[in-house]
N, C-alpha and C positions, 0 to 999 in steps of 0.2 A: 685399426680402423681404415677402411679403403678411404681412399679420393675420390671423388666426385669426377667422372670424366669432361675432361677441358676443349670448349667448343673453338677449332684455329681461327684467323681470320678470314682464312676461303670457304669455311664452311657457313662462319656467320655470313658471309654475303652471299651465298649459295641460295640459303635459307628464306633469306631474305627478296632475292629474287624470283625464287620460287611462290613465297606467298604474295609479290605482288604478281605474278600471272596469274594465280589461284582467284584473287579478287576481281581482276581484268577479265577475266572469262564470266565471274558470276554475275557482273554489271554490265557485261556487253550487250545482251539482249534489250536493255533498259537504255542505254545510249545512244543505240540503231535507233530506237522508236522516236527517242527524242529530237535527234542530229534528221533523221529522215522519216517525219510520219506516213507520210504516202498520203495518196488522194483519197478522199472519202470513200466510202463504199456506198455505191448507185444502184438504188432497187428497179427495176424496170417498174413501168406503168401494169402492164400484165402481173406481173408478179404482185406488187402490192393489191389490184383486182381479184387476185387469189386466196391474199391475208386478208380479205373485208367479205370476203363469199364466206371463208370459213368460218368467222367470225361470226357473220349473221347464221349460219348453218347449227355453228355449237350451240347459240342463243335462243334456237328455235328447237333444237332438240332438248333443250335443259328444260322446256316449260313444256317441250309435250310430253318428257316423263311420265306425271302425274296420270293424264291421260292413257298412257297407253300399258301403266300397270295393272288395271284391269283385263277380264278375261271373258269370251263366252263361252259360255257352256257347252261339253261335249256336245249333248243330245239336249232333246226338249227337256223340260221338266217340271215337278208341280212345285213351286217354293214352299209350300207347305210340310214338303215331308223333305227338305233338305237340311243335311247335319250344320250344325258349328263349321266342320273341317271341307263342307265343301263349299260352305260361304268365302271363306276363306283362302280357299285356292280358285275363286272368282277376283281375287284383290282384296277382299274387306281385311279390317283387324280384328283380333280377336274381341274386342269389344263391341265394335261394329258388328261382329257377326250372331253376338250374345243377344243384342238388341234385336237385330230383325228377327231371332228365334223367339225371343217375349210378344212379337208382334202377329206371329204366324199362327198364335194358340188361341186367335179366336176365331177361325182363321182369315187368309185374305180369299176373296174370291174374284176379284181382277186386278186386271196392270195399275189401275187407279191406284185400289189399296197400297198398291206396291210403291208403286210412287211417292206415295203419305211418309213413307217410314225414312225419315231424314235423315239417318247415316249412312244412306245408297244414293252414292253423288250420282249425276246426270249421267255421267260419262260411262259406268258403271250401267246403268240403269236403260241405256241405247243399244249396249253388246248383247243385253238379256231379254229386252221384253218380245221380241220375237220366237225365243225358244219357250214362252214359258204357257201353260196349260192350267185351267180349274178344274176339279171335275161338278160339274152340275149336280146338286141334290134335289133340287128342284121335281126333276122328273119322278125322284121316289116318291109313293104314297103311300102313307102310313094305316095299315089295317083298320088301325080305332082311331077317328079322328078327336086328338084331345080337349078337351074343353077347356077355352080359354082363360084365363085368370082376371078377375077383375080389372081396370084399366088403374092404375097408379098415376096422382100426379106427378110426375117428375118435376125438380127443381132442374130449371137451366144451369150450366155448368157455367162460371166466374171466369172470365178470360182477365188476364195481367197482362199489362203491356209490359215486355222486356225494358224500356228506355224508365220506368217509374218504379220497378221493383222494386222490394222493400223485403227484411226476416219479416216482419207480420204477415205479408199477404203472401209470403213463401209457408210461415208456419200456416196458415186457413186451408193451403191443400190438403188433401186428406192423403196420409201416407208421409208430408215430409214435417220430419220434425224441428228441434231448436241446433242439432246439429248441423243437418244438409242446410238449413237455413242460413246459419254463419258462416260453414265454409262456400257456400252458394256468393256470397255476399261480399268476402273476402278473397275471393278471385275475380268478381267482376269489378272490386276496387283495383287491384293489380293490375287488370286488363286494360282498363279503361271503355267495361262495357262489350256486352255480349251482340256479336254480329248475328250468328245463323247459333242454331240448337247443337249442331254437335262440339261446341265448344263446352256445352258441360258435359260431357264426358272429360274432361282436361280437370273438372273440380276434383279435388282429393276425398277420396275413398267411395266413389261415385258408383252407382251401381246400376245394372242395364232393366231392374225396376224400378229405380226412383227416378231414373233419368224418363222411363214410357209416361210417367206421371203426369212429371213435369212438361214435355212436349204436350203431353196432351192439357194442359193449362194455361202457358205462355205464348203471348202474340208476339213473333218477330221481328213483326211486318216494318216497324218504325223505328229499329235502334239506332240510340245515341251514341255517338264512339265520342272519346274521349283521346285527342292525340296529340302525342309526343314533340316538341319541335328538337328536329337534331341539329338547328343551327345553334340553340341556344341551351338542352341538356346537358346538367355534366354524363360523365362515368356511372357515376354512382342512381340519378335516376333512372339513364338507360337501363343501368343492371337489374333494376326492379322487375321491369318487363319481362314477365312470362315468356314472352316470343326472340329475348335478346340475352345469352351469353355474357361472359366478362370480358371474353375476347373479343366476341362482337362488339359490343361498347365502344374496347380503347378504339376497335377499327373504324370505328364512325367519328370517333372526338379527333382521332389521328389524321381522317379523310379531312373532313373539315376544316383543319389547319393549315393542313397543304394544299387546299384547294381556293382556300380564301372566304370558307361559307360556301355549303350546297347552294346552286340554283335550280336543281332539281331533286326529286324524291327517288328519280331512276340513276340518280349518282351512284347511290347506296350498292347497286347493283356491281359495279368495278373491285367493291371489296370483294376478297379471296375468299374470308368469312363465312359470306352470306350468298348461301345457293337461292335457283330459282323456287325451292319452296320455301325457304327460310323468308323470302323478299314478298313470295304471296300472301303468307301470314300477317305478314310486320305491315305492308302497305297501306292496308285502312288504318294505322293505330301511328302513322307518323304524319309532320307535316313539316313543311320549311320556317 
C-alpha cells in the first residue's frame, strides 16, 4: 500500500503564504473602496437638464403611440366597399374592423354615418375623413316609379341608460338573449361599469352582431364607474380587475408601501408594469 505523500514544513508555509496573497488580492478591491471612497460623483446642471428633457420626451411619446398607430389611406376611397383587411391595415382590430363591415351593409352615405360607428376612435377617424367619397344614388331615376307601401306605425325604439342596466332590460332587446345578458352583466360587475361602447367587445364570446344591437340601444351618455382605492385594495381585489394583472397588483400594493400611501393616481404611472395604455384603461376605474 503506498504512503500518502508527506507535506515538509517549507512547503506548508509556502502554501500557506501563497493563500494568504490569493485572498489579499481578492479583497483588495473591497478595501480601496472602503479605506478611500472618493468624492461623490457631480452631475452637471446641463446634464441633468438633459435627463428631465428625455424624460418628458419618453412620456410624451409612450401616450402618443396610441395615436399615431393609425393610418391614412393610400387613395380616396368609398368605405363601403372596403375589406376586413384593409380596415385593418388603417390600425383597427380585427374585431373593430368586423363591426364597421356590419355597419357598411346598410350603407353609410356620409362622414356622419361614419362617425356613428364607435369602434373608429377619433384619431383614426381625422387620417380618413378627407380621403373618403359616397357615390350619390340620388341622381338615378328609376323607369317605374314604385308605389309606395302603406305607412306603418312604428314603435319608437327603448333607449337603456348604461349606469342602470339590468339582464331584463338586456334580455327585451331583440336579438340578445339570457346568455349575452349574463355575461354582459358579469363583466360590468368586474369592471366596475361600462365607460364608452367598445368595452363590450371586451365581454366573452361577443359578436360584432350582438354588439351593432346593443350600441344601437344603450345610452352612454351618463356612466357610473365604480372605482378601485389603491391606497386601501389588497392584491387579490386588484387582481379581479379586468384592466390589472397579478403582477400589476403586487406592483401597486409594493408601490404603496414604499411610498407611504399614493398621493396621486399618476404615481401608478412609475411602475415598470404599467405602460401608457395600461394606465389609460385603468385611470377612470381607480382612486386614492
Amino acid at each position: 500500500m503506498s504512503q500518502q505523500p508527506k507535506l515538509t514544513k517549507r512547503s506548508k508555509s509556502g502554501l500557506i503564504a501563497w493563500s494568504i496573497l490569493a485572498l489579499g488580492i481578492a479583497l483588495s478591491p473591497r478595501i480601496i473602496r472602503t479605506l478611500y471612497p472618493g468624492d461623490p460623483i457631480a452631475v452637471e446642471i446641463t446634464v441633468q437638464k438633459k435627463i428631465q428633457a428625455y424624460k418628458k420626451t419618453a412620456r410624451k411619446n409612450a401616450w402618443s403611440y396610441k395615436k399615431n398607430r393609425y393610418h391614412a389611406p393610400p387613395t380616396k376611397f368609398n368605405p363601403n366597399e372596403y375589406t376586413k383587411a384593409q380596415w385593418m391595415a388603417l390600425g383597427l382590430s380585427e374585431k373593430q374592423a368586423e363591426v364597421v363591415l356590419k355597419f357598411c351593409k346598410y350603407p353609410l352615405k356620409s362622414n356622419a354615418d361614419l362617425k356613428r360607428i364607435f369602434v373608429i376612435p377619433d384619431a383614426l377617424f381625422e387620417q380618413i375623413k378627407d380621403s373618403t367619397f359616397y357615390p350619390d344614388h340620388s341622381s338615378v331615376t328609376p323607369r317605374i316609379q314604385p308605389i309606395p307601401p302603406p305607412e306603418k306605425k312604428q314603435q319608437q325604439a327603448i333607449y337603456y341608460r348604461i349606469e342602470t342596466i339590468d339582464s331584463t332590460q338586456l334580455v327585451s332587446i331583440k336579438g340578445i338573449g339570457s346568455f349575452y345578458a349574463k355575461m354582459i352583466m358579469r363583466y360590468e360587475r368586474s369592471l366596475g361599469g361600462f365607460l364608452k361602447p367598445e368595452q363590450l367587445l371586451e365581454v366573452y364570446k361577443m359578436t360584432p352582431d350582438i354588439y351593432a344591437l346593443l350600441c344601437a340601444r344603450l345610452d352612454f351618455s351618463a356612466p357610473n364607474i365604480r372605482r378601485i382605492s389603491i391606497n386601501n385594495a389588497t392584491v387579490e381585489v386588484l387582481d379581479r380587475h379586468p384592466y390589472i394583472t397579478r403582477w400589476q397588483a403586487n406592483s401597486i400594493v409594493k408601490m404603496r408601501i414604499q411610498l407611504g400611501g399614493f398621493q396621486s393616481i399618476q404615481e401608478l404611472r412609475k411602475s415598470h408594469l404599467i405602460n401608457a395604455e395600461d394606465f389609460e384603461k385603468l385611470e377612470p376605474y381607480v382612486s386614492l
